[in-house]
MIMITI-785992 format. One record per residue (C-alpha): x, y, z; residue number from 1; residue in three letters. Coordinates in nm, 2 decimals, always signed. Layout:
<pts>
+--------+--------+--------+-------+------+
|     px |     py |     pz | marpa | rolo |
+--------+--------+--------+-------+------+
|      X |      Y |      Z |   NUM |  ALA |
...
+--------+--------+--------+-------+------+
</pts>
This chain:
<pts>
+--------+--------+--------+-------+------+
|     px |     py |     pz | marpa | rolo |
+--------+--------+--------+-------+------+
|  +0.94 | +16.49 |  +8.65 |     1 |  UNK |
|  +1.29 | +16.29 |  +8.57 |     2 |  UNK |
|  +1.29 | +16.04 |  +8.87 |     3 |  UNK |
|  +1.61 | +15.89 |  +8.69 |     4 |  UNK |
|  +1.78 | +16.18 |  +8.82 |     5 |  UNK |
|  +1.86 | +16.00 |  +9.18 |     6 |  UNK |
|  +2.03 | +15.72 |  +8.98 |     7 |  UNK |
|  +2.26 | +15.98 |  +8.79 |     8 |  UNK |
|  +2.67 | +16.03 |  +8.94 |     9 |  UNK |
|  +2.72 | +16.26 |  +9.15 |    10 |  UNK |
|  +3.03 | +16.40 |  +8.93 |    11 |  UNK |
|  +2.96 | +16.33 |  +8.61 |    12 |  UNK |
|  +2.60 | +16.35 |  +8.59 |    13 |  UNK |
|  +2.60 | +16.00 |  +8.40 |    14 |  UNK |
|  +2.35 | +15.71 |  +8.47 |    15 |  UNK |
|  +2.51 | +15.46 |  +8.71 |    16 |  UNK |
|  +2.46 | +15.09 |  +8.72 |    17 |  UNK |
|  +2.35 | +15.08 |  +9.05 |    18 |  UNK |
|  +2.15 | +15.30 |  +9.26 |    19 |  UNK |
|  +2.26 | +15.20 |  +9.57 |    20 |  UNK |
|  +2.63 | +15.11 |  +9.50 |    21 |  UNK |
|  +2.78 | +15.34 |  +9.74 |    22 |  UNK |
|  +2.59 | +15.25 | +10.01 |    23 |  UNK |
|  +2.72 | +14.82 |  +9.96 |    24 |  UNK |
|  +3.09 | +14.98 |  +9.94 |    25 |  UNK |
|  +3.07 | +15.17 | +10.23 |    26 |  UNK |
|  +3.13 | +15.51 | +10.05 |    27 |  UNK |
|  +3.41 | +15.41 |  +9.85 |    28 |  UNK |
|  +3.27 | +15.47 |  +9.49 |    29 |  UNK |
|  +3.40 | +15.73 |  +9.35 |    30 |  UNK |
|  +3.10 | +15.87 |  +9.17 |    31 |  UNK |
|  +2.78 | +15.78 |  +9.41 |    32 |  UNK |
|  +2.44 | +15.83 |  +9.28 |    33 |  UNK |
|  +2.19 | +16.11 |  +9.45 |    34 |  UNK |
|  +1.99 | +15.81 |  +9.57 |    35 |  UNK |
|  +2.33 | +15.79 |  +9.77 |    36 |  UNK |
|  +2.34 | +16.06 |  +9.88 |    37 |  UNK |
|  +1.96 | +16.09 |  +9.99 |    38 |  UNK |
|  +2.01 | +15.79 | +10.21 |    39 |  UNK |
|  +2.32 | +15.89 | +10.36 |    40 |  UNK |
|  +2.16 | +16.26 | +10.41 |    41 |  UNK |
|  +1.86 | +16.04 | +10.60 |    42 |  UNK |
|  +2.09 | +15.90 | +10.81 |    43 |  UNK |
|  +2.24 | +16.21 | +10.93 |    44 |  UNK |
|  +1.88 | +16.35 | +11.01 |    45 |  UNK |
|  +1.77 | +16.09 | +11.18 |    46 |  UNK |
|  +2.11 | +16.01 | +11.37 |    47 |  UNK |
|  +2.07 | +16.38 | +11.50 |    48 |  UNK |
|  +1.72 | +16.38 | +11.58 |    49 |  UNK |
|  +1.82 | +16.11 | +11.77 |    50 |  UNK |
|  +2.09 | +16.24 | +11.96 |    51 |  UNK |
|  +1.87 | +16.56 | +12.05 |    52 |  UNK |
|  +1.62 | +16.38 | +12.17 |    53 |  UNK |
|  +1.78 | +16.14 | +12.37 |    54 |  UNK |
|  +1.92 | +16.44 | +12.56 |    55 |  UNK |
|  +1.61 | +16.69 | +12.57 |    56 |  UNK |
|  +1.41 | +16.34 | +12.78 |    57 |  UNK |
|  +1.69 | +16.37 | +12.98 |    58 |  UNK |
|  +1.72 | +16.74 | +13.09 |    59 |  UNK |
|  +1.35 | +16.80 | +13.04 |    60 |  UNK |
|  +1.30 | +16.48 | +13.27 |    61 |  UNK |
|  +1.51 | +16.64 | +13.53 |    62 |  UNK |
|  +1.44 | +17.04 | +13.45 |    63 |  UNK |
|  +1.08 | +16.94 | +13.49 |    64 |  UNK |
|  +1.06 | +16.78 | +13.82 |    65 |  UNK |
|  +1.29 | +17.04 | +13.98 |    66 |  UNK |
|  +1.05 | +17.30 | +13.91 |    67 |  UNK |
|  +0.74 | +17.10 | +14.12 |    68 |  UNK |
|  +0.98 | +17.11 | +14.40 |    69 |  UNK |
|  +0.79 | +17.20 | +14.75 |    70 |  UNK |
|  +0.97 | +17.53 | +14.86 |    71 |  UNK |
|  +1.02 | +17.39 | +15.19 |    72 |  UNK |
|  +1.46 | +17.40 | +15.20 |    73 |  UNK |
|  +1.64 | +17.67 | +15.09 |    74 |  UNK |
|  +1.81 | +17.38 | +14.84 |    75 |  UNK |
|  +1.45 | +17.34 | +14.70 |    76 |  UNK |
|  +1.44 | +17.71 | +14.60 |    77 |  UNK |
|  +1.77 | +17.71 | +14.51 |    78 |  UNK |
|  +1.68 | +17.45 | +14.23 |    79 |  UNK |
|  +1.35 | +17.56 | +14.14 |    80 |  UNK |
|  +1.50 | +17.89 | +14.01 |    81 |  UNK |
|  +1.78 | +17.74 | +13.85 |    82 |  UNK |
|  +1.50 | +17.50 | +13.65 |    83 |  UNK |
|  +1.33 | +17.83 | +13.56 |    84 |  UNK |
|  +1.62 | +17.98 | +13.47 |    85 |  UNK |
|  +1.74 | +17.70 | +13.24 |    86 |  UNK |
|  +1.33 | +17.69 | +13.08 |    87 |  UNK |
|  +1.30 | +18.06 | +13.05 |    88 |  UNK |
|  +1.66 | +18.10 | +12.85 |    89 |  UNK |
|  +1.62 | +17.79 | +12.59 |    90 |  UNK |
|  +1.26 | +17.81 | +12.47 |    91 |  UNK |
|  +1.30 | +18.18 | +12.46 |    92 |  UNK |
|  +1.61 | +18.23 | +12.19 |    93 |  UNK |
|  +1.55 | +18.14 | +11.79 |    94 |  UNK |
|  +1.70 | +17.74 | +11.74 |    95 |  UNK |
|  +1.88 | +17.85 | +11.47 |    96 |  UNK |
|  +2.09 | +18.13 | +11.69 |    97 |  UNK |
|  +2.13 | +17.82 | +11.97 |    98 |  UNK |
|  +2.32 | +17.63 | +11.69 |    99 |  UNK |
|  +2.55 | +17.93 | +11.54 |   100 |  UNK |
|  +2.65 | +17.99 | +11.93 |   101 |  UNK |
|  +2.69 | +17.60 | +12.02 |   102 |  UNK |
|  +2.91 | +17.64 | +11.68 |   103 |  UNK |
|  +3.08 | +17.99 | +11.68 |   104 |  UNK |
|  +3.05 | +18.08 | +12.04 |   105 |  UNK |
|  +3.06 | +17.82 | +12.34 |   106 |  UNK |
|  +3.37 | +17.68 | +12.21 |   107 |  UNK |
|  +3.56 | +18.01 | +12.27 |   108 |  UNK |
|  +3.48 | +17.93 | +12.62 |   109 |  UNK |
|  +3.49 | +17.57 | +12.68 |   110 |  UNK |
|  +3.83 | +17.50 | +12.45 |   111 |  UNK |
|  +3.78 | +17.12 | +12.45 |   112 |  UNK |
|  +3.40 | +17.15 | +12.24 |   113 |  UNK |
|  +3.69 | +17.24 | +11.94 |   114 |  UNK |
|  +3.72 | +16.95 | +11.86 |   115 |  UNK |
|  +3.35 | +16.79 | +11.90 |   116 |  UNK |
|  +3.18 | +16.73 | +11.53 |   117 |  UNK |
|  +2.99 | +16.94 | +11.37 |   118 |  UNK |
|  +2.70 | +16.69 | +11.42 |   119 |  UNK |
|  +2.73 | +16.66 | +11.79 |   120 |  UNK |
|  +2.73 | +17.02 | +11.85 |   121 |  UNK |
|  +2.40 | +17.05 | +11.69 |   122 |  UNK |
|  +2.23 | +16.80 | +11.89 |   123 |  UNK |
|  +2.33 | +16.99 | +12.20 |   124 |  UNK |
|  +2.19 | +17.24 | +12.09 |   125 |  UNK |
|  +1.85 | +17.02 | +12.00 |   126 |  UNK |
|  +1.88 | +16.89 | +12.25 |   127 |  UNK |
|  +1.87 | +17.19 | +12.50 |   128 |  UNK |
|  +1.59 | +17.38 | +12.34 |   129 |  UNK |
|  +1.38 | +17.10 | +12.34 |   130 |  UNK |
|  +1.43 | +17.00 | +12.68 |   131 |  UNK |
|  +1.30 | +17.33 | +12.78 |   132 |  UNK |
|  +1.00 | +17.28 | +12.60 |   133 |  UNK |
|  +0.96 | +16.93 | +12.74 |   134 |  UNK |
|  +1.02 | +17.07 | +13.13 |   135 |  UNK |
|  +0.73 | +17.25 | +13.09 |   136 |  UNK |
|  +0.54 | +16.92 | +12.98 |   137 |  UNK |
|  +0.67 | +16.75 | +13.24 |   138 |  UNK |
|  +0.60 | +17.03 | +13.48 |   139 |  UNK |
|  +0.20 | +17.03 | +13.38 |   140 |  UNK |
|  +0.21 | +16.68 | +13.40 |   141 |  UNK |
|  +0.31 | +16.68 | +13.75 |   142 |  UNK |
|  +0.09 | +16.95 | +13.88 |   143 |  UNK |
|  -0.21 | +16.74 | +13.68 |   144 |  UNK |
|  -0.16 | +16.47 | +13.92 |   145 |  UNK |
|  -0.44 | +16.45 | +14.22 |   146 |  UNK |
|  -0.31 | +16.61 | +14.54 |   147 |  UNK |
|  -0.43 | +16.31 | +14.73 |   148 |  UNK |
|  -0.14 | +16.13 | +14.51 |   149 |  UNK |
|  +0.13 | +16.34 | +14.74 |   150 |  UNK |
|  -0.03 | +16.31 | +15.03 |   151 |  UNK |
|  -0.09 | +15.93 | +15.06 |   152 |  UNK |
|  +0.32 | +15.90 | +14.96 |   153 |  UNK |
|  +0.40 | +16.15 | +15.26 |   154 |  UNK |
|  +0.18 | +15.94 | +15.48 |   155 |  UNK |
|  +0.35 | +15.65 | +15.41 |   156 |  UNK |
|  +0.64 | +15.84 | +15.54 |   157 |  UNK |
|  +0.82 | +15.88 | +15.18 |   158 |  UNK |
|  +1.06 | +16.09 | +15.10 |   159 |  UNK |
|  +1.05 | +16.37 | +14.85 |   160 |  UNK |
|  +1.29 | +16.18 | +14.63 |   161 |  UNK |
|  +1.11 | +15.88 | +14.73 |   162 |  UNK |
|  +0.77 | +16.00 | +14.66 |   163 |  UNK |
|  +0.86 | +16.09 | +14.30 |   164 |  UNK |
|  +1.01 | +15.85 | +14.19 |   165 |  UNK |
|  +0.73 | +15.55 | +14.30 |   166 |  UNK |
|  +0.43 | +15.75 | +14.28 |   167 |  UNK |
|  +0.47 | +16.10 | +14.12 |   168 |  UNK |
|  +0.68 | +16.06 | +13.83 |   169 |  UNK |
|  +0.54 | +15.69 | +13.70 |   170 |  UNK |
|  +0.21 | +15.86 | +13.65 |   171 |  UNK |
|  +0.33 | +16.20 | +13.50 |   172 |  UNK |
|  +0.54 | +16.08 | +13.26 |   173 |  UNK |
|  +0.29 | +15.82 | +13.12 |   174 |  UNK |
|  +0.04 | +16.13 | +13.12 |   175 |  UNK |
|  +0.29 | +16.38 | +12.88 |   176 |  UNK |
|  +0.33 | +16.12 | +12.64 |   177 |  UNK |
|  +0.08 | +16.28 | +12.41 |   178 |  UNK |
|  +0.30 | +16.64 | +12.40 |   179 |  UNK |
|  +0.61 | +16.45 | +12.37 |   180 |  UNK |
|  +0.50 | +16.26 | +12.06 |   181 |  UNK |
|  +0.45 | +16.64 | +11.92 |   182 |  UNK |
|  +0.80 | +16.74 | +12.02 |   183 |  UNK |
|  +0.96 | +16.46 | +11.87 |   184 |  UNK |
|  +0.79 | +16.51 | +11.57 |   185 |  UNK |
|  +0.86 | +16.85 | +11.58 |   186 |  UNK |
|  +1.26 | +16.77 | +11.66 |   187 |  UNK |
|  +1.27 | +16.58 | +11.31 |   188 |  UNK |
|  +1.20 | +16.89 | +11.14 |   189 |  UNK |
|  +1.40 | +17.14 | +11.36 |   190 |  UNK |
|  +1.69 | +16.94 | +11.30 |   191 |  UNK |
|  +1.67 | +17.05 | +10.94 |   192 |  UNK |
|  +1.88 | +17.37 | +11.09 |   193 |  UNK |
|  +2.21 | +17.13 | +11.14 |   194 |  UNK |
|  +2.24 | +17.24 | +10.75 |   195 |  UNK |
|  +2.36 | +17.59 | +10.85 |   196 |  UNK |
|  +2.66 | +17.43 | +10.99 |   197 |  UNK |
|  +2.72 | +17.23 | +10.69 |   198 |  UNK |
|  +2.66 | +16.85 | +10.85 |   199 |  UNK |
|  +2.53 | +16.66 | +10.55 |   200 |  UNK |
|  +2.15 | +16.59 | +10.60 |   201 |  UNK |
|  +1.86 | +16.61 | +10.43 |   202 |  UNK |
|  +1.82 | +17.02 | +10.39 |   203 |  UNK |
|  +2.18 | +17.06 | +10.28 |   204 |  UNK |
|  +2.15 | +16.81 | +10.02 |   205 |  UNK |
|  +1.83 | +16.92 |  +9.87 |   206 |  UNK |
|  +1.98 | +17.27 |  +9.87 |   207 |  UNK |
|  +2.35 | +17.13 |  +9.71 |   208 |  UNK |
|  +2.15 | +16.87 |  +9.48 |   209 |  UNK |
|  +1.91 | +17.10 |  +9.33 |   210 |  UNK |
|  +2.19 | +17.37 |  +9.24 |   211 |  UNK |
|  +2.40 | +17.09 |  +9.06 |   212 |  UNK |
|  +2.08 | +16.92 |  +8.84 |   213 |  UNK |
|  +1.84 | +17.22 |  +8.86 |   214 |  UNK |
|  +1.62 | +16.95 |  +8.91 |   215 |  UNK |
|  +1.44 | +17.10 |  +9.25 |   216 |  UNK |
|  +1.07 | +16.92 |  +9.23 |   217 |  UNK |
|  +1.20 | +16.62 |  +9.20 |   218 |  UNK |
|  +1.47 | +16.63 |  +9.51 |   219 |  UNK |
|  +1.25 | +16.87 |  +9.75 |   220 |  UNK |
|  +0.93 | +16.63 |  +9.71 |   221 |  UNK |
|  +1.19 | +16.35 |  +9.77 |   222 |  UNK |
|  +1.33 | +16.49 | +10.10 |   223 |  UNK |
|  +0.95 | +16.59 | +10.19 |   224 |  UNK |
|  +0.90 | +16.30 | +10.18 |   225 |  UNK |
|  +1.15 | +16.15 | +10.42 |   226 |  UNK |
|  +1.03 | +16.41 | +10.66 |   227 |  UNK |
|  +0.72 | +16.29 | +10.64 |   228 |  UNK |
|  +0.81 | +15.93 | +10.69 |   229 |  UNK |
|  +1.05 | +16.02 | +10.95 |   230 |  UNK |
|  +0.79 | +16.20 | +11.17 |   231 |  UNK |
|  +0.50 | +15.96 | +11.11 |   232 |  UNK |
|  +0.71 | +15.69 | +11.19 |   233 |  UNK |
|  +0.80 | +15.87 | +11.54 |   234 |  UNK |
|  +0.45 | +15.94 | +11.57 |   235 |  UNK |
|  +0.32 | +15.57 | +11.54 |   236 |  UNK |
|  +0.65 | +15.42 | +11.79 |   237 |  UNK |
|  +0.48 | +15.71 | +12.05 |   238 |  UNK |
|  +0.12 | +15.64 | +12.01 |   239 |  UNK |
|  +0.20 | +15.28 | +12.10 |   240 |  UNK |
|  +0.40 | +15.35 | +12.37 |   241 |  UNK |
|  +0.13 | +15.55 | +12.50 |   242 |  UNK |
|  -0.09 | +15.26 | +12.43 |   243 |  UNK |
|  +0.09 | +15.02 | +12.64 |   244 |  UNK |
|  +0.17 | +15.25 | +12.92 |   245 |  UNK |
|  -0.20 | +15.39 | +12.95 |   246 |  UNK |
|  -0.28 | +15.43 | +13.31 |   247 |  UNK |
|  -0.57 | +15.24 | +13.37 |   248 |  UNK |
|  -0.94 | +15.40 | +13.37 |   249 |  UNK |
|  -0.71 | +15.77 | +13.46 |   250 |  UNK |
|  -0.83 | +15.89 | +13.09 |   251 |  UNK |
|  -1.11 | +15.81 | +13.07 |   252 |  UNK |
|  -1.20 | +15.98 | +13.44 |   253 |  UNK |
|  -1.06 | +16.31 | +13.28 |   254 |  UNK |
|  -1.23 | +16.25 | +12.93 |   255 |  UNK |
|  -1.55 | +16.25 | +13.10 |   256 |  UNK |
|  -1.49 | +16.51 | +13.37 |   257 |  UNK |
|  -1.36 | +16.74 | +13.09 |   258 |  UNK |
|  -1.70 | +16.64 | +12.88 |   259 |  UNK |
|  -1.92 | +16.77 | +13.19 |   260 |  UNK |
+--------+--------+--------+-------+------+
</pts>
C-alpha cells in the first residue's frame, strides 16, 4: 500500500508540503491534498448525519407518541391514523428512492425546495425514513410502560398531554435509548446515499479518488475507516447517555423477569 498517496495534489498528482494545507487556508489552495479532501468529505458525512438525525428524534418523538393515543375523541383517531400513515409510507420505500424524489420530485411541487442545497435535501429525506423507524421505537417504548403508570397520572387528575409529558414519555424515552443508539449508528452509514446526489462526502470521494489514483485499497480502507470511527464514536456518546439516564432498579426488574 502507498499511504503517501493522501499527501499527493489533487491536480497534479505531485507530493505537497503539507497535508493539511487546505484545511489552515480555508479551501483556498489551489491544489489540496486527498487528505483534504478526506477530511472535508468527513465533514460532510457527519454534518448530514447530523442534520437527519436531529430531525428523525424529532418526528419519531412526535409520530411515536401519537400512535399510543387512547381512541377516546374523534381527534385521537384522527391522529393515530395519520401517525400510521406517515410510519407505514417512510420505512416501507428503498432510502435511496426517498433521496432521488426529495431531489427530482418534491421540488416540482413545493417550488421554494429549488433552491435548498443538495445537502439539506438529503437530510430530509434521512431524516424522514428514520423517524419512522424511530416512531415505532418510541411506540414499543410506550406500550412497555406498566399500565398502573397511566392510571396513577389519571388519578391524579392529569391530562392526556399532561400525563405524557411528566410520567409517560420521561420513562419511554430513557427505555428506547438502546434501539436509538442502533439507528444512529445505522444513519452514519445510510447517509453514504447523499453521494447519488453528488454532495461531497465520504462515498463520493472514495468513488472520484480511486478513479483518479487507481489507488482503491488504500482510499476505501481509509473511508472504512471513518465509518467506523464515526459510528463507534455515536455509539459510545449513546451508551453514556443511557448510562446517566438509567431508570433506577427498572432494568434490572425486567432483566430478571425476562430471566425467569
Amino acid at each position: 500500500m502507498d499511504l503517501g498517496i493522501f499527501c499527493k495534489g489533487t491536480l497534479d498528482q505531485e507530493p505537497v508540503e503539507h497535508c493539511f494545507s487546505a484545511l489552515f487556508v480555508l479551501g483556498k489552495n489551489p491544489d489540496p491534498s486527498y487528505l483534504d479532501w478526506l477530511m472535508k468529505a468527513w465533514g460532510w458525512t457527519l454534518a448530514v448525519a447530523a442534520l437527519g438525525l436531529f430531525l428523525a428524534l424529532i418526528l419519531g418523538a412526535v409520530m411515536g407518541t401519537l400512535r399510543t393515543l387512547p381512541l377516546e375523541t374523534k381527534l385521537n383517531k384522527f391522529l393515530v391514523r395519520i401517525s400510521t400513515a406517515w410510519v407505514e409510507l417512510f420505512r416501507n420505500i428503498p432510502i435511496l428512492v426517498q433521496v432521488f424524489l426529495w431531489y427530482h420530485v418534491v421540488p416540482a411541487f413545493i417550488p421554494v425546495l429549488k433552491s435548498f442545497p443538495s445537502y439539506l435535501l438529503v437530510s430530509i429525506a434521512l431524516g424522514f425514513f428514520t423517524s419512522a423507524r424511530i416512531a415505532e421505537q418510541v411506540r414499543a417504548g410506550i406500550q412497555s410502560l406498566p399500565s398502573g403508570q397511566k392510571s396513577a397520572a389519571t388519578a391524579l387528575g392529569l391530562t392526556t398531554f399532561q400525563s405524557y409529558r411528566y410520567v409517560i414519555l420521561p420513562m419511554a424515552l430513557r427505555i428506547v435509548i438502546p434501539p436509538l443508539t442502533s439507528e444512529s449508528m445505522n444513519l452514519i452509514k445510510n447517509s453514504s446515499v447523499a453521494f447519488a446526489v453528488s454532495v461531497p462526502e465520504l462515498t463520493l470521494f472514495a468513488m472520484q479518488a480511486q478513479e483518479e489514483t487507481s489507488h482503491g485499497v488504500e482510499i476505501y480502507l481509509a473511508v472504512t475507516l471513518l465509518y467506523a470511527l464515526s459510528a463507534f464514536a455515536v455509539n459510545r456518546v449513546m451508551a453514556y447517555i443511557e448510562k446517566r439516564s438509567r431508570i433506577p432498579g427498572f432494568i434490572v426488574a425486567n432483566s430478571e423477569a425476562a430471566a425467569h
